[in-house]
C-alpha positions in Angstrom: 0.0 0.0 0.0 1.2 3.7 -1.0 2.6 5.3 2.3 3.7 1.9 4.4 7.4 1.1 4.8 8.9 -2.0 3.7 10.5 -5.1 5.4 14.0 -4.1 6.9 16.6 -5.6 8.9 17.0 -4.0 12.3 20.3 -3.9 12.3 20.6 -1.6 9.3 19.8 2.4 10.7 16.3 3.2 9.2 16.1 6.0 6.7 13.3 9.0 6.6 10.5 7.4 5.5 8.8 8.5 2.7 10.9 11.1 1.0 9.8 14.4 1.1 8.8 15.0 -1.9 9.3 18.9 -2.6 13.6 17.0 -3.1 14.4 15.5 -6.0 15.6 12.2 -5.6 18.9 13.1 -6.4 19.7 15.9 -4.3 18.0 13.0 -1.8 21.3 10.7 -2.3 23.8 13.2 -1.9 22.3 14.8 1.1 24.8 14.4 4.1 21.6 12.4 6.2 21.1 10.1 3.5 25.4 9.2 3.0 25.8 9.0 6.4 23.2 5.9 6.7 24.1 4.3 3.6 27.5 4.4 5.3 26.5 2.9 8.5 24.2 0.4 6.7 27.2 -0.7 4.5 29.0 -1.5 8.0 26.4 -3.3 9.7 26.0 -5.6 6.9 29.7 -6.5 6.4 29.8 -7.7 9.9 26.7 -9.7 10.1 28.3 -11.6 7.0 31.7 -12.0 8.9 29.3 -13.5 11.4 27.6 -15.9 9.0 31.2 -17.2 7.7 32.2 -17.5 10.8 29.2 -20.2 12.2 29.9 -21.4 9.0 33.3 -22.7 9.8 32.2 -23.7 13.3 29.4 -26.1 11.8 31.8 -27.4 9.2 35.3 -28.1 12.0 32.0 -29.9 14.3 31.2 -32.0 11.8 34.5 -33.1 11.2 35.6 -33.9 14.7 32.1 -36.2 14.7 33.4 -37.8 11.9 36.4 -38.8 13.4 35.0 -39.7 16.4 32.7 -42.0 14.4 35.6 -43.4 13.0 36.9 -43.7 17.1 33.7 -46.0 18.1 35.1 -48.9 17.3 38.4 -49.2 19.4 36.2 -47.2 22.0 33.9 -50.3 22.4 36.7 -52.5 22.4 38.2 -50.5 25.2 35.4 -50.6 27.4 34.7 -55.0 26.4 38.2 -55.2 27.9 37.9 -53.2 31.3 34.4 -55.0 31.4 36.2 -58.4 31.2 39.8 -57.3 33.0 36.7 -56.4 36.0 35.0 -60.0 35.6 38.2 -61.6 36.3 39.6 -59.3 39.4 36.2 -60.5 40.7 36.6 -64.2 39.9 40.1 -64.1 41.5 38.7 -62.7 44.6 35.9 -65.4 44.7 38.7 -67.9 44.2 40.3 -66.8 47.8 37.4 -69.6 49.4 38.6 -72.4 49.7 36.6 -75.9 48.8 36.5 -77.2 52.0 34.4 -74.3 53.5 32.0 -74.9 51.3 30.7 -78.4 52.7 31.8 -76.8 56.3 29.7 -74.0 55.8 26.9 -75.2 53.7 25.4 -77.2 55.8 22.0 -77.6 53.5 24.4 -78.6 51.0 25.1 -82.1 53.3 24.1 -85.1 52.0 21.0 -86.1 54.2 21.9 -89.7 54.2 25.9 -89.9 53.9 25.4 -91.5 50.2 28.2 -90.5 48.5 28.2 -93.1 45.9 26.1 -95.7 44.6 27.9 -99.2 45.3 25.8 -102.3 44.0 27.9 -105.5 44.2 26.3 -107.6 46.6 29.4 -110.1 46.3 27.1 -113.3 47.1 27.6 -114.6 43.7 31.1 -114.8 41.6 30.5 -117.5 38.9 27.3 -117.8 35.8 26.9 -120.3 33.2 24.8 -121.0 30.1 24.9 -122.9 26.5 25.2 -120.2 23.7 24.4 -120.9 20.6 27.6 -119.1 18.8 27.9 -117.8 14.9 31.5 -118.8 13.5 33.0 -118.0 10.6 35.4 -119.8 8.0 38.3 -118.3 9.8 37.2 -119.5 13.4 36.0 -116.0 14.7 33.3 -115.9 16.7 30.7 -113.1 15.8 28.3 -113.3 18.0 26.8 -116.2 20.9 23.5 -115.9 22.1 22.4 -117.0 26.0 18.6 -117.4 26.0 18.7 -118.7 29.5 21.9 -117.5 31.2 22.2 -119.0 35.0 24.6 -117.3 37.9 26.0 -119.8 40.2 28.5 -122.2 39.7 28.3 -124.5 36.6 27.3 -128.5 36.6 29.4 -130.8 35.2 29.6 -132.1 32.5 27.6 -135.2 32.8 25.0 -133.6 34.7 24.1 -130.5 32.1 21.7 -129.3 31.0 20.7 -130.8 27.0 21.4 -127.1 25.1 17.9 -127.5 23.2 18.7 -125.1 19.8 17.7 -128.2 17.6 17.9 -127.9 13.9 19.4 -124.4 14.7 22.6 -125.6 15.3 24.2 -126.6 11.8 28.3 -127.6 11.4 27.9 -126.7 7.5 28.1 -122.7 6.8 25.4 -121.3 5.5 25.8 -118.6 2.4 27.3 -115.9 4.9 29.9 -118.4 5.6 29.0 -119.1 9.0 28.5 -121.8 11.3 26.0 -121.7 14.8 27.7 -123.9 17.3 26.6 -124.6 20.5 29.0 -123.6 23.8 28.9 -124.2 26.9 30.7 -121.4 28.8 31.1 -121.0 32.5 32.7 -117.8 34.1 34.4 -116.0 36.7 32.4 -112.4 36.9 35.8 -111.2 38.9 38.1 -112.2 36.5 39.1 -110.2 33.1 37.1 -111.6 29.8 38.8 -114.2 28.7 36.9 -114.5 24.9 33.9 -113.8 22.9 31.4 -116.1 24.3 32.9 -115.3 27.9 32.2 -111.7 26.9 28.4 -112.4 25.2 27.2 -114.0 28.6 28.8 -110.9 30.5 26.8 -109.2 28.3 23.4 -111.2 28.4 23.7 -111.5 32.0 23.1 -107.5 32.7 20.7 -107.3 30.2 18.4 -110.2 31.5 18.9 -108.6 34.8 20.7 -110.9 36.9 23.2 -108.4 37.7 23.5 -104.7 37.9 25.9 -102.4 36.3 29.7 -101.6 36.9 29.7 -105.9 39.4 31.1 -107.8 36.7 34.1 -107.0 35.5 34.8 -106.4 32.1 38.4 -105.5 31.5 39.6 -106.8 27.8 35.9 -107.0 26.9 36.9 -104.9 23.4 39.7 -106.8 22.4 37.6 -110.4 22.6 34.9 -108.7 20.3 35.4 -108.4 16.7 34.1 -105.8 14.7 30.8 -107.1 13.0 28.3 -106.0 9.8 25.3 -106.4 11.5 22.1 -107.0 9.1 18.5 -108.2 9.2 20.3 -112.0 7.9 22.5 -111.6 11.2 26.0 -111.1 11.9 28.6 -111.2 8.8 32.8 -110.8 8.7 34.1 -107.6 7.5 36.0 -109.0 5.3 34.2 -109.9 2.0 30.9 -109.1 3.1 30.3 -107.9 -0.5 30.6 -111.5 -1.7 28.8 -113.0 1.0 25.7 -110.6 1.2 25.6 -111.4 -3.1 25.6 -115.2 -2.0 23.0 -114.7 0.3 20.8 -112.5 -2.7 21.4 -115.8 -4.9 20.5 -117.9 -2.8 17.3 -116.3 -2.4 16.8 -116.1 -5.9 17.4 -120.1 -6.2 14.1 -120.6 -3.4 10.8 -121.0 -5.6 8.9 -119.4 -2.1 10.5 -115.9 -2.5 8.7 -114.1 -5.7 11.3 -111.1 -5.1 15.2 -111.8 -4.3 16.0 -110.6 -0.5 18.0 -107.7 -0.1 20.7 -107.8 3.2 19.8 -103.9 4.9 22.9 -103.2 7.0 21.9 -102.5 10.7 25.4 -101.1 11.8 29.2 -101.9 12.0 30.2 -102.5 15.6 31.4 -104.8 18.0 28.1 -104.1 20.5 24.6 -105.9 18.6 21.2 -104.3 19.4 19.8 -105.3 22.8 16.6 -106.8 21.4 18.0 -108.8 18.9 19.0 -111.1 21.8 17.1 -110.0 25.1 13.7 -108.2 25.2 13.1 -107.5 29.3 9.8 -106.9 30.5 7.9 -103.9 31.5 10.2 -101.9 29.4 9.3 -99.2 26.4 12.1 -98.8 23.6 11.0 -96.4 21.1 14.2 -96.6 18.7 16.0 -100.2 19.2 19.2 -98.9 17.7 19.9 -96.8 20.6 19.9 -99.4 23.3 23.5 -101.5 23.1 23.6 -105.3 24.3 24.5 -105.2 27.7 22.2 -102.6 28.8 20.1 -102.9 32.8 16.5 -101.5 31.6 14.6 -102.2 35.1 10.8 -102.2 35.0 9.1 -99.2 34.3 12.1 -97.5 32.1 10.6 -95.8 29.0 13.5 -95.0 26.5 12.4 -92.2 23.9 14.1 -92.2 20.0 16.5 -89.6 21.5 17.4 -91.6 24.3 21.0 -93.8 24.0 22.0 -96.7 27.0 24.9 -98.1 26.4 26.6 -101.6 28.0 27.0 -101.5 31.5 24.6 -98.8 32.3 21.3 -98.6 33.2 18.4 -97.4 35.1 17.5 -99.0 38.8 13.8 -98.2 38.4 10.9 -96.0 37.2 12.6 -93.7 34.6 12.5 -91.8 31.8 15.4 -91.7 29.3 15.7 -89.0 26.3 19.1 -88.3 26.8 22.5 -90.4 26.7 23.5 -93.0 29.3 27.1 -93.4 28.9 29.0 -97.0 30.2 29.1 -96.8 33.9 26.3 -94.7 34.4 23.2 -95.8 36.8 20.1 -93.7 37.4 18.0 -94.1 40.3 14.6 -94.6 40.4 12.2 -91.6 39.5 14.8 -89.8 37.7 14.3 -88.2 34.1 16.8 -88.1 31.8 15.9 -84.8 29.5 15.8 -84.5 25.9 19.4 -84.4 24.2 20.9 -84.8 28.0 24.4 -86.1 28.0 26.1 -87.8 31.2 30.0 -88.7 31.1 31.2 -92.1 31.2 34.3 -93.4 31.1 35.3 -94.9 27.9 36.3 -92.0 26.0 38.6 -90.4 28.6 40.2 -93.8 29.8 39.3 -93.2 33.8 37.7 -94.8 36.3 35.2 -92.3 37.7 31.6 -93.6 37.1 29.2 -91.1 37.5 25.6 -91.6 38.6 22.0 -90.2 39.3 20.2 -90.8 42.3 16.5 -91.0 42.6 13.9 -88.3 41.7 16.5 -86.1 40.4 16.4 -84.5 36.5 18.8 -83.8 33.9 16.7 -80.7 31.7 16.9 -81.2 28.2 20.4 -80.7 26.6 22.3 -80.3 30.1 25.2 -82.5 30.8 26.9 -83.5 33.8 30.5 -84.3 34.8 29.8 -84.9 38.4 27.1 -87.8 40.4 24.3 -86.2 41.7 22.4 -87.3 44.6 18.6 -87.5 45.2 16.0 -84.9 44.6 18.5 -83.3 42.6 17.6 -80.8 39.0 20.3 -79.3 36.3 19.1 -76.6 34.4 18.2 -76.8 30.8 21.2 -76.1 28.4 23.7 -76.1 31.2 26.8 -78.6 31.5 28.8 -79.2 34.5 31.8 -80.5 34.4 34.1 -82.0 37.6 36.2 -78.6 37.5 33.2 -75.8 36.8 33.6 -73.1 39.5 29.9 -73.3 41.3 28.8 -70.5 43.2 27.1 -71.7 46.4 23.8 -69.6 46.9 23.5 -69.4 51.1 20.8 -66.8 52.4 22.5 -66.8 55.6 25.7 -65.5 54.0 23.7 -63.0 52.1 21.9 -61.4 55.0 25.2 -60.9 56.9 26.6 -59.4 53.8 29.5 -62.3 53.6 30.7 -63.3 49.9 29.4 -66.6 48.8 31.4 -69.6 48.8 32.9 -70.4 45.7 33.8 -74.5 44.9 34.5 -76.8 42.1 31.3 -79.1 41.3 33.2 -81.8 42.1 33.2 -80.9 45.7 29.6 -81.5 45.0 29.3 -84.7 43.6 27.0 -87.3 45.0 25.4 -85.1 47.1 21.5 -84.1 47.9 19.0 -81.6 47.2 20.5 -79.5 44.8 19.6 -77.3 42.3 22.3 -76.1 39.7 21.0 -72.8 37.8 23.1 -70.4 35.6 22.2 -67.2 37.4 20.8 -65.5 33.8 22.0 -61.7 35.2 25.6 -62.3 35.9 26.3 -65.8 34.0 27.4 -67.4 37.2 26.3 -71.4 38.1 24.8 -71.2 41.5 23.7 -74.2 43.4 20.8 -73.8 45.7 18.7 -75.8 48.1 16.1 -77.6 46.9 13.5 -79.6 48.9 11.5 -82.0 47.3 12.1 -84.0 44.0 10.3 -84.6 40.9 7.7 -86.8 40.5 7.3 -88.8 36.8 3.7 -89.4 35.4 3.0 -93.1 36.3 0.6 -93.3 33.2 3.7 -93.0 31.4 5.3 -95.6 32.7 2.9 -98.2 33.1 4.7 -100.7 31.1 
């Protein structure tokens, strides 16, 4: 509109406003009022542009100190990993100054209840067994495998006084197209002494899994070296050596029969000195849901359910009621109640060579994929996912300490072993194991066991 003012900086000195008109514009521009603010005007606006460069610069050197300390973050991270970790050992080392022996001194809720420190089952009444075993031999005198259908502990009977070995037409002196013979044996042994041979080993063998002994009382020293390596198939037991041949005999053969419309084929089982359990002993009251997992040689009691996942080996075993999903190592005896969690691992002693046999006691649980190193006692649980070994530093969780503001006792699991009512947790805040008192046990479903 004619007569208002236009926008203007502030900082630039304001000029009469509107011209007076009886001056002509020129005489306007050289007046002395008019050059003295264009002057000061002129001024004001260099230095607000000095100004502007200036922030300018600043914005420009900020951003590139962030950009090199960008460039920084990384070794800044890896500084502070490293005091968090230097920090995590200082405080390890000082839990390390507690000795092991305060730990059962102080602990007492830690104490077994019962003084059962280890599971020992040799009752020592009987040292001798016997049985006839109807053995497969091949052409070069090897035995492959012997089977006991009625093994007997005790000493044997003499010679004119046995027992007629009753395997009939089963026995044959002629090989058949694997190449082998069945012969009958009569072995009698001494369960103290070391195995002397393959059928001494086979009745070793039969008598755990027919139950007439328990795990880790007969002694099995040299048990590997009197078993030979087998190809075990749905035709039985065959050499190693030129089992191509002899499983093509054993196609021809069926061929030649008139009864078979379609020539048998020989499906491989597995190559191993240890047969399937239930290719020679089925017990009772037991529920095998994979039979390849369960090794000759194995002490299934009553009651024992053993899922696809689980594994028993030879010489282990449960004593009663259990569930198995996890891996039974030789040695290894669980008590009864106890539940063996899916993918569950418990050392024995064949790969390391010693003679520590671990153990589970009654009503305790393994959680699925946890391992131990260690024996636990009764009403004992492991956390899912977490392994102990015999050296894992266990943090010993006492209330009593923790309410007098005293450090917690610090120990090796194997300080541990064998003993009662304990819960082992990783504590899921600092990473620590922690074993804590635990009351009661667990408690299986007996609809799932009713075998």
């Amino acid at each position: 509109m004619p007569g208002t003012p236009p926008r203007r900086n502030p900082r630039i000195p304001s000029i009469p406003w509107p011209p007076s008109a009886s001056v002509p514009c020129r005489m306007r521009r050289q007046s002395p009022e008019y050059i003295a603010g264009s002057t000061k005007a002129m001024n004001m606006a260099a230095t607000t542009t000095t100004h502007t460069t200036r922030a300018t610069i600043w914005r420009r050197r900020a951003r590139r100190r962030l950009s090199s300390l960008a460039s920084l973050m990384p070794a800044i991270v890896r500084m502070i990993v490293e005091l968090i970790r230097r920090r995590r050992r200082s405080r390890l080392y000082s839990w390390s100054r507690w000795a092991c022996g305060e730990a059962s001194r102080d602990s007492p809720r830690l104490k077994p209840t019962d003084g059962k420190e280890s599971i020992d089952m040799a009752d020592g009444t009987l040292t001798h067994a016997w049985g006839w075993g109807l053995a497969s031999v091949d052409d070069n005198g090897t035995t492959l495998d012997a089977w006991y259908p009625d093994p007997h502990l005790g000493t044997a009977p003499d010679k004119g006084s046995r027992p007629d070995h009753g395997f009939g037409s089963l026995a044959t002196s002629d090989p058949d197209a694997r190449g082998v013979r069945r012969v009958p044996v009569f072995t009698s042994i001494d369960c103290d002494s070391p195995v002397a041979d393959a059928a001494d080993a086979y009745l070793r063998l039969h008598l755990l899994s027919t139950r007439l002994v328990k795990p880790n009382t007969l002694n099995l020293d040299g048990i590997f070296s009197a078993l030979a390596t087998v190809v075990w198939t749905d035709h039985g037991p065959f050499p190693v050596e030129g089992f191509a041949q002899r499983r093509l005999a054993v196609m021809e053969e069926s061929a030649r029969d008139a009864s078979h419309a379609v020539t048998t084929t020989v499906t491989v089982l597995g190559v191993d000195k240890f047969p399937r359990m239930v290719d020679y002993v089925v017990p009772t009251g037991v529920r095998i849901g994979d039979a390849d997992r369960v090794r000759l040689g194995a002490y299934l009691s009553p009651g024992t359910t053993v899922m696809h996942a689980g594994f028993v080996n030879f010489n282990a075993g449960t004593l009663g009621v259990s569930m198995v999903e996890g891996r039974v190592s030789q040695g290894v005896v669980v008590g009864d109640g106890s539940d063996i969690g899916g993918g569950a691992s418990i050392m024995g002693t064949l790969s390391g060579g010693g003679r520590l046999r671990n153990a589970i006691g009654e009503h305790s649980l393994l959680g699925a994929n946890s391992g131990i190193g260690i024996s636990l006692g009764d009403n004992c649980v492991v956390e899912a996912g977490l392994y102990i070994t015999a050296g894992t530093k266990v943090t010993i969780h006492d209330k009593a300490r923790l309410a007098a503001g005293e450090p917690l006792i610090v120990t090796k699991a194997a300080e541990l072993s064998g003993k009662n009512n304990i819960l082992f947790i990783r504590n899921s805040v600092t990473g620590t194991i922690e074993a804590r008192h635990r009351a009661v046990g667990i408690e299986l479903n007996a609809k799932l066991h009713n075998n």
